[in-house]
N, C-alpha and C positions, 0 to 999 in steps of 0.2 A: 395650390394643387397638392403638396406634400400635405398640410393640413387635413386635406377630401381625404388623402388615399386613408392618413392615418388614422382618421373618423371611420372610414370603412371598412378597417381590418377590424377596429375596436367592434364594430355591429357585427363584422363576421363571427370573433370569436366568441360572442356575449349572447350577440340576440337570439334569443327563444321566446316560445310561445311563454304564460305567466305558468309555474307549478313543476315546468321541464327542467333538468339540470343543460346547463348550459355545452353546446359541443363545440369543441374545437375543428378548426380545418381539418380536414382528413391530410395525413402528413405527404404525401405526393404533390395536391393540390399547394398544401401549404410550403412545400420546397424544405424541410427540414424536418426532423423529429425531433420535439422541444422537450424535453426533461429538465422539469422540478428537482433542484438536489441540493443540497448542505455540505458545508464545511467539516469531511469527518474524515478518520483514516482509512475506513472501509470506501465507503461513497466517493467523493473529489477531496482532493489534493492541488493547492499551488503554492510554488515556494518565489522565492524572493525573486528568481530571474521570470518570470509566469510561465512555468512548465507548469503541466495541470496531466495531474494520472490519479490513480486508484482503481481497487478492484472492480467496484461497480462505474466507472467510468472506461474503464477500456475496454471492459464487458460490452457496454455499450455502443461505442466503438465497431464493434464485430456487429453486433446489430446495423448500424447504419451501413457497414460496406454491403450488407446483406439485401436493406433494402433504397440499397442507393440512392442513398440522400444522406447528406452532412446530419451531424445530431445539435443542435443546442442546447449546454446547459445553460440554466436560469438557477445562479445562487440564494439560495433564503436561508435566513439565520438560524432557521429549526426545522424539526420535521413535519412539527404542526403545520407550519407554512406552506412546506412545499405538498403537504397532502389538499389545503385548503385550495391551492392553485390547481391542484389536476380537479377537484368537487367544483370549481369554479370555471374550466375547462381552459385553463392560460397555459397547460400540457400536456401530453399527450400523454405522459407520467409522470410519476415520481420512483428517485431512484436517490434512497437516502440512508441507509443501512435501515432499512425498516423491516420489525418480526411482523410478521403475515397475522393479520388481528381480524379477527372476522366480523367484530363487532362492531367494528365503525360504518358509521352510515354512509351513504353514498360513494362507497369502493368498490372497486371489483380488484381481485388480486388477479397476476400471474403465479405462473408455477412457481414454487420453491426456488431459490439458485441455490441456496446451501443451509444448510445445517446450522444453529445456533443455540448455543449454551447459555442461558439468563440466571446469573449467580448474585450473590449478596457478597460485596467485596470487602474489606475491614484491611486497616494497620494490623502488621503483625500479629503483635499481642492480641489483641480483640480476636484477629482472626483465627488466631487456637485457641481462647477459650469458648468461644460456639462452636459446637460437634452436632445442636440439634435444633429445631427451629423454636420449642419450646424460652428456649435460652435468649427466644429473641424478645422477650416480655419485659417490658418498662424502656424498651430500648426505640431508639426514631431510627427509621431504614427512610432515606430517599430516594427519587425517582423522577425522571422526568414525567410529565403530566403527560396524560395521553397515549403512553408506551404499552406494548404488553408488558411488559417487566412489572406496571404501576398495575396492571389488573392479576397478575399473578397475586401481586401481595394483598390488593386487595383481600384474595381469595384465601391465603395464607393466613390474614387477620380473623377468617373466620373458627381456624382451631385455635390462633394465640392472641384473643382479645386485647390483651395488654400491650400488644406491637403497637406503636405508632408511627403511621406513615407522611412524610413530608413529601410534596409535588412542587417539582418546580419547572417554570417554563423560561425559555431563552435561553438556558444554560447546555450547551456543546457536554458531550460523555465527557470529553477530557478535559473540557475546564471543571465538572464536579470532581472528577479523578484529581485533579489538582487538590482541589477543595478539601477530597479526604484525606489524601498524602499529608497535606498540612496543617489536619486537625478539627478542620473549619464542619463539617460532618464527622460522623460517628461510622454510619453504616453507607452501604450505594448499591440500589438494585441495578446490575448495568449487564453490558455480552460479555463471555470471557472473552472475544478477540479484543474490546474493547479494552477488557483490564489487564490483556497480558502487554498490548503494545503500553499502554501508561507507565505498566512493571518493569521497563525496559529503561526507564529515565528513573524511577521511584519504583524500585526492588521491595521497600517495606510492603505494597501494597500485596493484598493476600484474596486467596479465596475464603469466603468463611461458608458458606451453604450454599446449595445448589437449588436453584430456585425453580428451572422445568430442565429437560431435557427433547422440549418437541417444538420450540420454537424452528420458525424457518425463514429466513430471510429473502423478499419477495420484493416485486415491482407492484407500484399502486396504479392503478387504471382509472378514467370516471365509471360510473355507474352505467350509463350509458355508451361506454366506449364500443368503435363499431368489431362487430364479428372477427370481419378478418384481419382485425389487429390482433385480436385476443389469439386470437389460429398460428397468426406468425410468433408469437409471444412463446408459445405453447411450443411449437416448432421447434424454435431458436434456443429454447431453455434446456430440451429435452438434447437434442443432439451438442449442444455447450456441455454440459455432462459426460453425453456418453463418448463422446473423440476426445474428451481429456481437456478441454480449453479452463471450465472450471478451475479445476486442478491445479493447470500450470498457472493462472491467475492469483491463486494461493499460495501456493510455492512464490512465488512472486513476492506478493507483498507481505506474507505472512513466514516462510518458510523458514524464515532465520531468527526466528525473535527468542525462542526459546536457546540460541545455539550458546548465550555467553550465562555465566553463572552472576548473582548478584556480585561476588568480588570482583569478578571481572569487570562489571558494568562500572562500579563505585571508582575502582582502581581510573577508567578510561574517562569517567567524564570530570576525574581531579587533574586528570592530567591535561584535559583539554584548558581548565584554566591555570595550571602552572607554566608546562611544558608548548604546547601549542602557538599559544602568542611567539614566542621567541620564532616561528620559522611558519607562520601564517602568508607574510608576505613572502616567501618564497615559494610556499606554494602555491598562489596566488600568480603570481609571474611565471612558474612553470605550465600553469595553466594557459593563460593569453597566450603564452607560444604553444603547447599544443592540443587544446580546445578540451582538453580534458576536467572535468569539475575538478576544483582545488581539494574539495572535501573526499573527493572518489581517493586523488593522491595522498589525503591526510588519513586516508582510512587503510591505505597499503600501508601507508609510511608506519603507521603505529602497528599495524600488524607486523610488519619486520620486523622492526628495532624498538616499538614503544616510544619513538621520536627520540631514540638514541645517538647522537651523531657519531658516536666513538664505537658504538657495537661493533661485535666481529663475535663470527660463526666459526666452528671447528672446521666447518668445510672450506674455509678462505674466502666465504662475503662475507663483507663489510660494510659500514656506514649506515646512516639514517635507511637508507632505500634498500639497503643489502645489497649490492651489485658486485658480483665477480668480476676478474680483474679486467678479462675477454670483455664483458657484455659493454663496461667501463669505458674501454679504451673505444670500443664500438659507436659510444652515445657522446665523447668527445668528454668525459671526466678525467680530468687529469689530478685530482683528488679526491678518491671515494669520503675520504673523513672531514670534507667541507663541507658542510650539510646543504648550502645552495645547487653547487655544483650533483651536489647527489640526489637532492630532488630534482633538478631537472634532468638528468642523466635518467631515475627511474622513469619520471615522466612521459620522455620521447621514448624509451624502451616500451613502459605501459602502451602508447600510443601504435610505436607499428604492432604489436601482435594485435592490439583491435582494429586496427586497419587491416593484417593480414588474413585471419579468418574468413572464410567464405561467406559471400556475398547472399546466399540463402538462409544464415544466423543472423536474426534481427532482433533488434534491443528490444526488452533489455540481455538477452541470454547472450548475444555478443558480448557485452561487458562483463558478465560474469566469468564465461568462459577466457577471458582476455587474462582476468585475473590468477585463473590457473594455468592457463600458459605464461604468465610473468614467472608461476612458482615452478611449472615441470619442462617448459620450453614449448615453442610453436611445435618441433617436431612430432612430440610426443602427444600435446593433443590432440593432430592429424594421427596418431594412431591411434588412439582410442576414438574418435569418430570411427575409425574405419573399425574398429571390433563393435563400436554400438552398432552400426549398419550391417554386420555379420550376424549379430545377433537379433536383426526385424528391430532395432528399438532407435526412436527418432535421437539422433545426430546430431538436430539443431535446436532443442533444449534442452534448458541446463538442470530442467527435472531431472530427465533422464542420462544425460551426462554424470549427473555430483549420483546415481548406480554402477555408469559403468567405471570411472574412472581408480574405484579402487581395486579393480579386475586386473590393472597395468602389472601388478608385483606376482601374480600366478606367473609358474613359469609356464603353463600351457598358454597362455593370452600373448607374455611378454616375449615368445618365440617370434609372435609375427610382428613384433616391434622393429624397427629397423634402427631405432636410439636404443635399443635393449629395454630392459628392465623401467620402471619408477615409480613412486609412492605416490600412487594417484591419491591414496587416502590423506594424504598431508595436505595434496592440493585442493580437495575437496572442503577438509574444515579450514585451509587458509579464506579460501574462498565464503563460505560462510559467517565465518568470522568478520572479514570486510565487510560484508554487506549490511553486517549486523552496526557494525562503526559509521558506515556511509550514512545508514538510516537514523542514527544517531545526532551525526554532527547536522544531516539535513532540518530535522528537526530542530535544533538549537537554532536556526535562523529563520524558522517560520513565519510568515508574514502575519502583519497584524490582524485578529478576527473581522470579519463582519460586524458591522454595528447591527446591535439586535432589533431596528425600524426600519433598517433598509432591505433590498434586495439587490444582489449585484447584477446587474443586465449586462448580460452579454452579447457583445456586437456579432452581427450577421458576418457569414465568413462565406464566399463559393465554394461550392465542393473543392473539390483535389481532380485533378486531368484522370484518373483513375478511378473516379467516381466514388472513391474511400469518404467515410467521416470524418469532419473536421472538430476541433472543440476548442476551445476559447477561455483562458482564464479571466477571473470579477475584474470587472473596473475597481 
């Protein structure tokens, strides 16, 4: 019987007349919305415990609570793949950081979600001596196949003949980023989100020319897709824009990448292999007791003290975690300058203010915001919610929080404080700063890719009693 049914889905979703592209279940009928997507920073994300996020996946996300049905993603090792699966009708999309190409056959796009910049990236040096595309003659620019980026240059080879272009398939933006970080390429037509987050781990990596400026990063349809999906599509894109969801999705995953400077970056990730092993497992063990990611705490802990166990502030915190003597004796430390005892002492501190936050901040902005109540105290966050709300602007992200909170040091704002005064702007770039470290050390643990012949099938999930979407990280 399993057999039959699964013979019958397979003719559901294939059979067509001969010359027709083939349709998938209409997604009600079919109980889910299946999305074609890739392993990319923009698109999905899962790290080693199978938490699965990214812009275009919680994007999506909103889409399914919208149209009540869980979402499925279906991982493929490229973009080619996942567009061949929606031409094929195995989903209902594809949502893969893809620039909106109009020349591919058997697509329909949706609207725009955002804006994207397709540059020719270089090392350093490379990358300041080309000022002009001319300069690109005798030289190979790579590309994944298939890309707008590969039909830009096309187009680009047509003033500088002597370009030569190299296409390649299977290869992930950040595994070529890799490739040119260390030598292995020359040139990479790629997104700049794609080469600013690479630049984050590999600072040499640079812009060298700017390749359009009108790309737009879109969902892929079939050819055939019915009306009024393309209508909710259209809907849901346009009002994601204009109520700010876009936005804070960027801010999200993109908002802090620019915040640390190359020395800074270099400085944090020698320190993660000198310094960090020494007090890994404890924060590791701070973790299990209070549920908080080890890396979130290693990414405070460096923002404090640099994983200093002996630091000490003019203001009288001290220790790896910085804790004053009050907060200290609070979380049961009875020596801030023990590094064990100070990671978890911060830890359970970190822990109740994201417990204490109201229940209408939901993650990730609770965590953020958690971060800067570790630095200005619960009090004082509750006061700056209450001046964002004074001033019509939403309370419960940390978009619009990391504007108001450096309002706290006016004395007209800091009158209705009732902890007085504080340097919301410290806590603003602490906060930042972290997140820039979080995202950091998350990445250093990254799960192993996709093999480039498989696809990862993701197991069926029921909705949620709220009727929200569900998503599922690869097998």
């Amino acid at each position: 019987m399993r057999l039959l049914a699964a013979f019958a889905l397979v003719v559901l979703l294939t059979g067509c007349p001969r010359g027709d592209a083939p349709t998938i279940i209409d997604y009600q009928t079919l109980g889910e919305l299946r999305v074609a997507t890739r392993i990319d920073s923009m698109a999905y994300r899962s790290d080693a415990d199978g938490h699965t996020d990214g812009f275009e996946h919680d994007l999506l996300l909103e889409l399914g609570n919208e149209l009540g049905v869980p979402v499925r993603f279906v991982v493929y090792p490229s973009a080619q793949r996942a567009l061949t699966a929606v031409r094929r009708g195995d989903a209902h999309l594809a949502a893969a950081a893809l620039a909106r190409n109009e020349s591919l056959r058997g697509i329909r796009w949706a609207p725009g979600i955002r804006d994207m910049k397709l540059v020719i990236a270089a090392r350093g040096e490379l990358a300041e001596a080309i000022s002009a595309p001319q300069q690109l003659a005798g030289r190979t620019v790579t590309a994944r196949r298939g890309t707008l980026a590969a039909q830009h240059l096309r187009a680009l080879r047509k003033s500088v003949p002597e370009m030569r272009i190299e296409l390649v398939s299977g290869r992930r933006d950040e595994q070529l980023l890799a490739d040119l970080a260390d030598g292995r390429i020359a040139l990479l037509a790629t997104d700049e989100v794609q080469l600013a987050v690479a630049a984050v781990l590999r600072p040499e990596l640079e812009i060298a020319l700017a390749l359009s400026n009108t790309a737009v990063m879109a969902w892929a349809l079939p050819r055939n897709a019915p009306q009024d999906l393309v209508d909710t599509l259209t809907r849901f894109v346009g009002q994601a824009r204009h109520d700010g969801l876009v936005a804070r999705l960027e801010d999200r995953y993109l908002g802090h990448i620019q915040r640390l400077s190359q020395v800074d970056i270099a400085a944090f990730v020698a320190r993660i292999r000198t310094r960090l092993p020494r007090f890994q497992a404890a924060f590791e063990a701070a973790a299990e007791e209070t549920g908080v990611d080890w890396r979130l705490l290693a990414a405070v802990g460096y923002q404090e003290s640099q994983w200093d166990p002996f630091a000490v502030s003019f203001t009288g915190v001290r220790g790896l975690m910085m804790l004053t003597d009050s907060t200290a004796a609070r979380m049961g430390v009875r020596d801030r300058l023990d590094p064990a005892q100070s990671i978890l002492g911060g830890a359970r501190y970190f822990a109740l203010m994201r417990e204490s936050i109201s229940d209408e901040v939901a993650e990730p902005d609770r965590t953020w915001m958690a971060i800067a109540a570790y630095n200005l105290g619960l009090g004082h966050l509750r006061g700056a919610r209450q001046i964002a709300r004074s001033l019509k602007r939403d309370s419960t992200t940390w978009v619009s929080m990391r504007g108001v909170l450096p309002l706290m040091s006016r004395p007209s704002f800091a009158r209705r404080l009732r902890a007085g005064p504080a340097r919301g702007g410290e806590a603003v770039i602490m906060t930042e700063n972290v997140r820039a470290f979080y995202d950091i050390l998350r990445r250093f643990e990254q799960i192993s890719e996709t093999p480039d012949d498989t696809v990862a099938a993701v197991p069926d999930l029921p909705p949620q009693a709220t009727g929200s979407s569900t998503s599922t990280p690869p097998m």
